[in-house]
N, C-alpha and C positions, 0 to 999 in steps of 0.2 A: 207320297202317293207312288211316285216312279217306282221301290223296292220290293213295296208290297203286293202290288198286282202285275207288274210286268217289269223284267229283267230287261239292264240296255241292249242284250242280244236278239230279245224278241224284237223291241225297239225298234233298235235296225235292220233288224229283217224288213218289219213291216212300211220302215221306209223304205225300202227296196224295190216293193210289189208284191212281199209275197203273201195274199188273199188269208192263209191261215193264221197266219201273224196279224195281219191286218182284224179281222175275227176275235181273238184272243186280247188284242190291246183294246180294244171297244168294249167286247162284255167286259173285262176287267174293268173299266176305265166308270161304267155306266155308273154302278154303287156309289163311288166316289163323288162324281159329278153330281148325280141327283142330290146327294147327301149337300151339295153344299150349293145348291142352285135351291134348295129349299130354304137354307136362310136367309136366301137375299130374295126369293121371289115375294110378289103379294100373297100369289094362290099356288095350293099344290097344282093347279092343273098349270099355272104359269113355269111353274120349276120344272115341270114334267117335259113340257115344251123349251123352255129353254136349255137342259139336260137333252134331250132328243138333238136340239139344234147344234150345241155345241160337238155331239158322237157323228153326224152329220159335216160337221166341217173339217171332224179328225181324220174321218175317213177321206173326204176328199184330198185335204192340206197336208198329210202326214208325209209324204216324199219330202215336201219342200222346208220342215221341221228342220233347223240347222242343229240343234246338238238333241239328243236321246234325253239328256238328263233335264232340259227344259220344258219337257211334257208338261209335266202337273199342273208351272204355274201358267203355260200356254193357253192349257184346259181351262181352268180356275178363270185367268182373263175373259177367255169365249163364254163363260158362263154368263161372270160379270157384266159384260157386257148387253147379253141377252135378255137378261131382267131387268138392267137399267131399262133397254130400248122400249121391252113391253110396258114398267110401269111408265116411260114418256108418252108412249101410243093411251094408255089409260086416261093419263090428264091431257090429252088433248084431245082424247074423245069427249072427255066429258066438259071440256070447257068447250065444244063446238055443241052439245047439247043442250048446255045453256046459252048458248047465245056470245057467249063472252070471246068467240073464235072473229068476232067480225068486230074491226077497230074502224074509228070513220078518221083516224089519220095514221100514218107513218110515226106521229111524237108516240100516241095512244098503244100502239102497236108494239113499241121500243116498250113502254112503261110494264106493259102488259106480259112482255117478256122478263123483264127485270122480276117483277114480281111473282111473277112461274119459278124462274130461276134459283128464289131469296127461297121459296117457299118449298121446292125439293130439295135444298140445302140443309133446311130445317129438317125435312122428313130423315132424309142420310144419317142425319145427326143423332136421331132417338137410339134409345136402346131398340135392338134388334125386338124385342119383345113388342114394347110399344109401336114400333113402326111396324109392325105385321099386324097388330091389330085395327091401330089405324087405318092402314090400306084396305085388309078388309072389310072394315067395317064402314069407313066416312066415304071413301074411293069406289069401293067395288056394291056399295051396300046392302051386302051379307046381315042377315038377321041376327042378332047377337049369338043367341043358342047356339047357329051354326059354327060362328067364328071359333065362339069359346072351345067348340066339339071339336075342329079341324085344327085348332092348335092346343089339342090336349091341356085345357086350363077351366076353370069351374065359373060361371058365370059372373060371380063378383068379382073374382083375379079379372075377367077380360075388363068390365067395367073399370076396375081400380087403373089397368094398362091405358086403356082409354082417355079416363079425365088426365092421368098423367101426360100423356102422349098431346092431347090438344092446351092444356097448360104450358107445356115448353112448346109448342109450337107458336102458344099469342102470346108468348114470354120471350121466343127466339125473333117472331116477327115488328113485336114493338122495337125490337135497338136498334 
C-alpha cells in the first residue's frame, strides 16, 4: 500500500502539517481502505463507514504516526478494528431485541457472554464468503436476492454459502 499510492516523502510531509499532503495520502489511501474494509465488513454501507472512519482518524493521528513505512498496516488495523466494533454493536443490538440483553443473575450474564464470545469466534472462522453471507443474511436479515445481488453471487451460490456457513457454525458450536 505505502509505494503505490503515497511516497515516504509525501508521508512525512503530511505528518508534518502540510494540508496538501495531508489531501493527497487520504484520497490515495481511500481505494485501498474501502477495498479491504469490504471484506471484513457485514454490509457495503458498513465498509463504507468503517473506511470513512478509519481516513477520519488518519487525518487526525497522522502527526503522531511514528515511522511513514507503517501506514498501510496502521490503516488496515483502524479498519479492522472498525468492523469488528460495528459487527459487535449488531449482535448486541440484536440480542437486546430479543430479550436475551437482560440476565436475572451475574453467573447467567457471564454464561451469556461466554456464549457471545464462542459464537463470534465461530463467525471469524468461516470463509470470508460464508461469513458475509451469513451476516447478511441471519444477522442483518437481508432478503436473500438482495444478498446474493450485493455480493455479486447467483442465488443458489448464496444458498449453497449459507447451509455451509450455519453447518460449521453448529459443527464449531457443539465441541
Amino acid at each position: 500500500m505505502g509505494r503505490g499510492w503515497a511516497s515516504e516523502r509525501l508521508i512525512e510531509a503530511a505528518q508534518g502539517g502540510d494540508a496538501e499532503s495531508i489531501a493527497a495520502v487520504i484520497h490515495g489511501a481511500h481505494p485501498h481502505v474501502r477495498r479491504f474494509a469490504e471484506h471484513l465488513c457485514a454490509s457495503p454501507q458498513d465498509a463504507e463507514d468503517a473506511a470513512q472512519e478509519a481516513l477520519i482518524v488518519l487525518f487526525r493521528k497522522i502527526g503522531s504516526l511514528r515511522a511513514s513505512a507503517a501506514l498501510a498496516s496502521w490503516m488496515f488495523r483502524i479498519v479492522r478494528n472498525e468492523c469488528v466494533r460495528r459487527t459487535r454493536r449488531l449482535f448486541d443490538q440484536h440480542g437486546e431485541e430479543t430479550g436475551a440483553g437482560l440476565a436475572a443473575s451475574a453467573e447467567e450474564e457471564v454464561l451469556r457472554r461466554l456464549e457471545a464470545d464462542l459464537l463470534a469466534q465461530a463467525i471469524r472462522a468461516l470463509p470470508e464468503a460464508q461469513r458475509r453471507v451469513l451476516i447478511m443474511r441471519d444477522v442483518l436479515g437481508y432478503p436473500g436476492r438482495t444478498v446474493a445481488g450485493s455480493l455479486g453471487l447467483s442465488v443458489p451460490a448464496m444458498k449453497s454459502h449459507l447451509h455451509r456457513a450455519r453447518a460449521a457454525l453448529r459443527t464449531s458450536l457443539k465441541s
